[in-house]
C-alpha positions in Angstrom: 16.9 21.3 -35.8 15.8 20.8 -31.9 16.3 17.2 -31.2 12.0 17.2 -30.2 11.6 18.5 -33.6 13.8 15.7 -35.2 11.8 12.5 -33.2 8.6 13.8 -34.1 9.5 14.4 -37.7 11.3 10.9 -37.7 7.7 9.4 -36.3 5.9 11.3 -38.9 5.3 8.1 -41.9 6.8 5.9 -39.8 3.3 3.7 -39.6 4.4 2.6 -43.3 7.4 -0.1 -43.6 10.1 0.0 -46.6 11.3 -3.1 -48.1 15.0 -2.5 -47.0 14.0 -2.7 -43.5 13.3 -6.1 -43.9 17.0 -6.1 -44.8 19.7 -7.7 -42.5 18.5 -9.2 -39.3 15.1 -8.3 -40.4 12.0 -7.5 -38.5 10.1 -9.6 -35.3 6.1 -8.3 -36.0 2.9 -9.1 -35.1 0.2 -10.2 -37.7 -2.5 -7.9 -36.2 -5.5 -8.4 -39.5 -6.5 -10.3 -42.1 -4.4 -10.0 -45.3 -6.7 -7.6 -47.8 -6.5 -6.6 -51.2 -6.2 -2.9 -51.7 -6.4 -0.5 -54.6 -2.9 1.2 -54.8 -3.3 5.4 -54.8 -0.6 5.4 -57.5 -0.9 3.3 -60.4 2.8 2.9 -60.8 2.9 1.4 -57.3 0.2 -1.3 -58.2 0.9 -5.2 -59.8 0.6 -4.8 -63.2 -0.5 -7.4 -66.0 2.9 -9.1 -66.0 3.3 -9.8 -62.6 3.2 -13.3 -61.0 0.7 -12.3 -59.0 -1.7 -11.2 -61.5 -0.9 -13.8 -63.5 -2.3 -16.2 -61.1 -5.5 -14.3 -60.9 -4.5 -13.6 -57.1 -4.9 -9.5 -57.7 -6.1 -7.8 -60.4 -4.0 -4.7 -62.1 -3.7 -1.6 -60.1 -3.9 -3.7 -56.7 -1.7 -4.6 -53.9 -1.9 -7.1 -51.1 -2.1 -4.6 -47.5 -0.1 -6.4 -44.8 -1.0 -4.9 -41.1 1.6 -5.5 -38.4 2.7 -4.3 -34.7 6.0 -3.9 -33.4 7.6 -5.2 -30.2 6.9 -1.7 -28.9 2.8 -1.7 -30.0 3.4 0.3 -33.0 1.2 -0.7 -35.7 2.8 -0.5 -39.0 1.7 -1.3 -43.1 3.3 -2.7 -45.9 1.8 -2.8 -49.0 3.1 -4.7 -51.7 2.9 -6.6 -54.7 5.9 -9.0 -54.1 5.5 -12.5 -55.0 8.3 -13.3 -53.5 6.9 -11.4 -50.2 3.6 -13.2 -51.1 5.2 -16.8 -51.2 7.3 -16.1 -48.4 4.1 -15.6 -46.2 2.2 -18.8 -47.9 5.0 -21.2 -46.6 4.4 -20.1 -43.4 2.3 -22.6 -42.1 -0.7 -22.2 -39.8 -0.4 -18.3 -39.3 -2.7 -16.2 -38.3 -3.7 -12.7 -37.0 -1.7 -12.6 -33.6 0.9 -15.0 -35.1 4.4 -13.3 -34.8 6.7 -13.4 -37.7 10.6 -12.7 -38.0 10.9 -11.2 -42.0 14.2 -11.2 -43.6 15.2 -10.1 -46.7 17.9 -11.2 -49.1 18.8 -10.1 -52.4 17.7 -7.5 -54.9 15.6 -7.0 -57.9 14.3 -10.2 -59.2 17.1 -12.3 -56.9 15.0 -10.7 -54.1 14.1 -13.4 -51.4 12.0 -13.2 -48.2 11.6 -15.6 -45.5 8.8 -15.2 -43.0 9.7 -17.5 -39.7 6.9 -17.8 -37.0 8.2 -16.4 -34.1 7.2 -16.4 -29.9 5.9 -13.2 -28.9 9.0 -11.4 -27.6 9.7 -10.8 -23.8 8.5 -8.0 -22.9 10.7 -6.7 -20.2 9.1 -6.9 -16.3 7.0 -4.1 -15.4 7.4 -2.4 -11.8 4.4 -3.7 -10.1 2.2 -1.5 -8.4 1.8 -4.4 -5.3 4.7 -4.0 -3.7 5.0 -3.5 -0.4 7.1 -0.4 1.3 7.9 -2.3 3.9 9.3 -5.3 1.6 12.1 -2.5 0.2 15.8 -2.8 2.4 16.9 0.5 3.6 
């Protein structure tokens, strides 16, 4: 496959996170809105009535909470889920809010599956050339 071909098809769905990339050093993101509730397109993918969360009358069946993030490099990205543990992980994160940014790391798997959300700084963005310098200013 042409190499072009291969980014573009690697961009394609990229706007959705997995869980395992939360994996390992985990992910520095932006909180860019408002946690919502969301009906899930495939009812397998939705909390169900034994799940902490329902249980606690935070969503009903069929739903999942939407999280909507941006990356370092702008890119906004989703994650849907239905995690308590991604839920609780987020609640003992004090005082955040959209523009907040978070550092999400994941440990574990299946019902020993941890995450902790750390608020972050905004990463250093690396300096722009500036459009004020002077020609004059630039050694030979």
């Amino acid at each position: 496959m042409p190499e072009e071909v291969r980014e573009a098809a690697n961009k394609m769905g990229n706007d959705w996170i997995k869980g395992e990339e939360f994996d390992g050093e985990g992910l520095t993101l932006q909180l860019v809105q408002p946690l919502e509730k969301v009906r899930s397109n495939n009812p397998k993918y939705g909390a169900q009535e034994t799940d902490f969360l329902v249980k606690n009358d935070l969503l009903e069946v069929g739903e999942s909470f939407r999280f909507v993030f941006k990356t370092t490099d702008g890119t906004e990205r989703k994650f849907d889920t239905k995690s308590s543990p991604f839920f609780i992980g987020f609640k003992q994160c004090e005082e955040l809010g959209v523009g907040d940014w978070v550092k999400i790391a994941r440990t574990g798997k299946t019902t020993e599956t941890r995450y902790s959300v750390e608020k972050v700084d905004a990463p250093i963005e690396p300096a722009q050339p500036s459009d004020d310098l002077d020609p004059s200013q630039i050694p030979p």
